[in-house]
Structures are given as structure tokens and as C-alpha cells.
C-alpha positions as a Markdown table, in Angstrom:
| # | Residue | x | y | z |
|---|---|---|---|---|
| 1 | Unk | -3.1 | 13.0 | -3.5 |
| 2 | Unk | -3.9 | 10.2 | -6.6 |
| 3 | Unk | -7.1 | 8.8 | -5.9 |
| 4 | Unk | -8.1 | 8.2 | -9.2 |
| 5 | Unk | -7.9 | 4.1 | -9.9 |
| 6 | Unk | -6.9 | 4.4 | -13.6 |
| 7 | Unk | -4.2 | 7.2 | -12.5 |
| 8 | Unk | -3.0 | 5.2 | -9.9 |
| 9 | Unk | -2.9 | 1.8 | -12.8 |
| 10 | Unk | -0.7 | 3.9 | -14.6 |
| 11 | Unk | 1.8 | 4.8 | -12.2 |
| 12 | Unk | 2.3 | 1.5 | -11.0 |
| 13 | Unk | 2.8 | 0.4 | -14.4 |
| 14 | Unk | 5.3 | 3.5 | -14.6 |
| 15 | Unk | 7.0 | 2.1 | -11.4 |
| 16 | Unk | 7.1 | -0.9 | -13.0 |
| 17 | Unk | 9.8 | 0.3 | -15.4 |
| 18 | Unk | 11.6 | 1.8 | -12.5 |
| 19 | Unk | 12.6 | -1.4 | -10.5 |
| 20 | Unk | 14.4 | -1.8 | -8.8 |
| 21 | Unk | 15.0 | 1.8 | -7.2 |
| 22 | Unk | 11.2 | 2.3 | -6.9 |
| 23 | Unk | 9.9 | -0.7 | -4.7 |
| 24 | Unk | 9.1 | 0.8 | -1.9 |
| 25 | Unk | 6.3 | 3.0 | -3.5 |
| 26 | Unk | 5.7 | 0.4 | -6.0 |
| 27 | Unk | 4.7 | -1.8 | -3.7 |
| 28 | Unk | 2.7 | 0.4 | -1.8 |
| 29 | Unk | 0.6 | 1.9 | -4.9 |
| 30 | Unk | 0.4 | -2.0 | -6.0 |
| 31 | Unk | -1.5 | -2.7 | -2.7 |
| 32 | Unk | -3.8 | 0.3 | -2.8 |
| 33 | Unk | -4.7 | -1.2 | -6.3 |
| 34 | Unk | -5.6 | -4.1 | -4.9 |
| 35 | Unk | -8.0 | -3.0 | -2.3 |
| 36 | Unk | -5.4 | -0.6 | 0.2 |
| 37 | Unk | -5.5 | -3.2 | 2.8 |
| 38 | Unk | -2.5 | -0.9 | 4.2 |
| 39 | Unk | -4.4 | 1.7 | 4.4 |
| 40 | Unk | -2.2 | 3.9 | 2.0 |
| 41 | Unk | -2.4 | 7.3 | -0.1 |
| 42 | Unk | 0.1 | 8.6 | -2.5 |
| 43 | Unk | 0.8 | 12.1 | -2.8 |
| 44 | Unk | 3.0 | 13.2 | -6.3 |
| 45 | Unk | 4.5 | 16.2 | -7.0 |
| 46 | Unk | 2.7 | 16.5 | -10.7 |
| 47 | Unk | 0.4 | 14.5 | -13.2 |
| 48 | Unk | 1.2 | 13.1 | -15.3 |
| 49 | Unk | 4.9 | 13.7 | -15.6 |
| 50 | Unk | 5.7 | 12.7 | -11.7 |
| 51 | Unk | 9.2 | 13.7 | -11.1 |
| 52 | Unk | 8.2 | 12.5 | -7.0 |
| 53 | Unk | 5.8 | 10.4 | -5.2 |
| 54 | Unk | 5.5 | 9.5 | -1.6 |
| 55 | Unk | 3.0 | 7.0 | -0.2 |
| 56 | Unk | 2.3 | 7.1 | 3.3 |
| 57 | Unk | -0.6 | 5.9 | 5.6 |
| 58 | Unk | -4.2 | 7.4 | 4.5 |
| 59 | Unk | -4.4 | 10.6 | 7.3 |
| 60 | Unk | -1.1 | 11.0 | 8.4 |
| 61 | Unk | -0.8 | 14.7 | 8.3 |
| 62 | Unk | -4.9 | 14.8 | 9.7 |
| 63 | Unk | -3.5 | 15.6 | 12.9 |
| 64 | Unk | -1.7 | 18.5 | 12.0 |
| 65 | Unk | -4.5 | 20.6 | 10.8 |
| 66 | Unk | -5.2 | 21.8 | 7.6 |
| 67 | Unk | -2.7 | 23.6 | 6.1 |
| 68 | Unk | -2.5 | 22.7 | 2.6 |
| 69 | Unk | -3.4 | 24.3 | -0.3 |
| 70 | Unk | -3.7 | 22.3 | -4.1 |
| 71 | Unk | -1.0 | 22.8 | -6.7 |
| 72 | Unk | -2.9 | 20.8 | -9.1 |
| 73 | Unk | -6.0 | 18.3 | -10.0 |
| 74 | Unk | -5.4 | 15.1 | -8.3 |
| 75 | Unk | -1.9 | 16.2 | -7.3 |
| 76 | Unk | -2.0 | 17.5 | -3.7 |
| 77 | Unk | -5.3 | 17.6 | -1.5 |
| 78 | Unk | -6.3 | 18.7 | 2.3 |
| 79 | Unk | -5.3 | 16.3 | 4.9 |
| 80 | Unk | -7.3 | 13.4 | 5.2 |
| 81 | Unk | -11.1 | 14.2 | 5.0 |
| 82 | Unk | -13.5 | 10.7 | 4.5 |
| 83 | Unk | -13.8 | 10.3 | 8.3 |
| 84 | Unk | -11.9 | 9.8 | 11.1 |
| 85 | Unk | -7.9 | 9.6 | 11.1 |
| 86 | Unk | -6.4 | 6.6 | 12.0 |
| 87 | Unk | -5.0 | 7.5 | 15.9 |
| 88 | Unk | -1.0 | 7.0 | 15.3 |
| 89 | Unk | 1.5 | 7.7 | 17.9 |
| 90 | Unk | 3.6 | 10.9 | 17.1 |
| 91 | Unk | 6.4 | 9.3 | 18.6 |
| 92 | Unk | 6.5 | 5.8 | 17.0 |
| 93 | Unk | 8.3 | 6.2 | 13.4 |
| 94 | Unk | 8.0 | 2.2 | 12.8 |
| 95 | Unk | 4.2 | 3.3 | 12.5 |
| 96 | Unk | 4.9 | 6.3 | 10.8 |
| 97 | Unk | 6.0 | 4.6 | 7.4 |
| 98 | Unk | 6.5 | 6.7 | 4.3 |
| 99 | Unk | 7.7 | 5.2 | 1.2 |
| 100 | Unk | 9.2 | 7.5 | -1.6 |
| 101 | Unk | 10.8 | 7.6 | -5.4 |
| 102 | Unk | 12.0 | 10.6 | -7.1 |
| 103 | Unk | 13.8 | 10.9 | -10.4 |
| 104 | Unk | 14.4 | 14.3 | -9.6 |
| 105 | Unk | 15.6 | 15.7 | -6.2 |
| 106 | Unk | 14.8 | 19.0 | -6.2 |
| 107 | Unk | 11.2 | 17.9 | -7.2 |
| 108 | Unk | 11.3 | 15.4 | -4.1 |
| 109 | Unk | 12.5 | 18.0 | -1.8 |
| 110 | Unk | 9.8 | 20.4 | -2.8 |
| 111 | Unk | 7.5 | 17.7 | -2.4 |
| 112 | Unk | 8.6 | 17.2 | 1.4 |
| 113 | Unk | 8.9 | 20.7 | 1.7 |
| 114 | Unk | 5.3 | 21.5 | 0.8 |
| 115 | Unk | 2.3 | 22.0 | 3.0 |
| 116 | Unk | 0.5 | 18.7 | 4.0 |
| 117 | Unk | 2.5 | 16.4 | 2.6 |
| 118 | Unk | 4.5 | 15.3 | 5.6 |
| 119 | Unk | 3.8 | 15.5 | 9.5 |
| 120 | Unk | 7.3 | 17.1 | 10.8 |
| 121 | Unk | 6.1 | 17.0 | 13.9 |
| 122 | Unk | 5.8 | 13.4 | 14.3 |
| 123 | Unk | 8.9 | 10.5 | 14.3 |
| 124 | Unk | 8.7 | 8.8 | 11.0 |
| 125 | Unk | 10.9 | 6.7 | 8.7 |
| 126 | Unk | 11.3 | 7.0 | 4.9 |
| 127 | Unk | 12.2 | 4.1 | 2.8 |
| 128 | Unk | 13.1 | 4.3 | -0.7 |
């Protein structure tokens, strides 16, 4: 997970570049900079070359136990641990949102594929 504000400046300014294929995630990393009134985190596959990134709501794999292990600093992190998880319906995918870029696809399937990063379990949508 990128939690770090000057990490996450740069990749919006990165997403920037990528318009308009990365809107979706742009947008959501552009509200998290501006105080996360969505309530959003955003999970990458590396730092600083990203070849993925998915944003989804801050918590969304809480539910599912840990079950995550770090690949690297500020890339990957435990489910959702400053407090209580938001209480999401597993069956409602309109409120389990994800958006996602990737340059590479074998880099975003890993991503998905890795422990933690998505609730497979739940219904969700994924934009981007």
C-alpha cells in the first residue's frame, strides 16, 4: 500500500502523463491527495517503477483476514490496520469499487493474484 504523501504526489503526477487510459486511478489517488474524502488506498505492484496500481476503498480485504505478506517498502501491507473496517456488503459490487492501471499485464495480474490485494470472496467491479 502507498501511504506516503510525497510517493503518492508523484504517482499522480505520473498518472498525469498517462491520460487518458489511467483516470480511473488517477482520479482516485488525486482525491486521497486531497484529503481521501473517498476513503481510498492504493496498492502498486513496485516503487518506484509501478508497472500496476489498484485503488480501492481503505479495508476492503480487512474482512478476509490477514493473509498478506510484504514484497516491498511501501508496496504491499497487511489488510487494513488503523481501526475499524468500513462494514461493506460482500454481495454489493457497486460498493465494492476498485479502480486499476497497468502498463504491463502480467505485472497487473500478479498484482490481483497476490495475497491481500483483492477480496475474491466479495462481488466487486473494476474500472479502468
Amino acid at each position: 500500500i502507498l501511504s506516503c504523501p510525497a510517493r503518492l504526489q508523484r504517482l499522480e503526477g505520473a498518472l498525469r502523463g498517462s491520460l487518458p487510459l489511467a483516470l480511473p486511478v488517477h482520479g482516485a489517488v488525486m482525491n486521497i491527495n486531497r484529503g481521501n474524502p473517498g476513503d481510498f488506498e492504493v496498492v502498486v505492484d513496485a516503487w518506484p517503477d509501478f508497472r500496476a496500481v489498484l485503488a480501492r476503498h481503505r479495508g476492503e480485504v480487512a474482512a478476509a483476514g490477514a493473509r498478506g505478506a510484504r514484497r516491498g517498502a511501501h508496496t504491499r501491507a497487511p489488510p487494513y490496520t488503523h481501526g475499524a473496517a468500513p462494514q461493506v456488503p460482500a454481495d454489493d459490487c457497486y460498493m465494492n469499487t476498485h479502480a486499476a492501471f497497468y502498463r504491463d499485464v502480467g505485472a497487473y495480474r500478479a498484482l490481483l493474484e497476490s495475497p491481500g490485494a483483492v477480496r475474491w470472496d466479495t462481488a466487486f467491479h473494476i474500472f479502468g
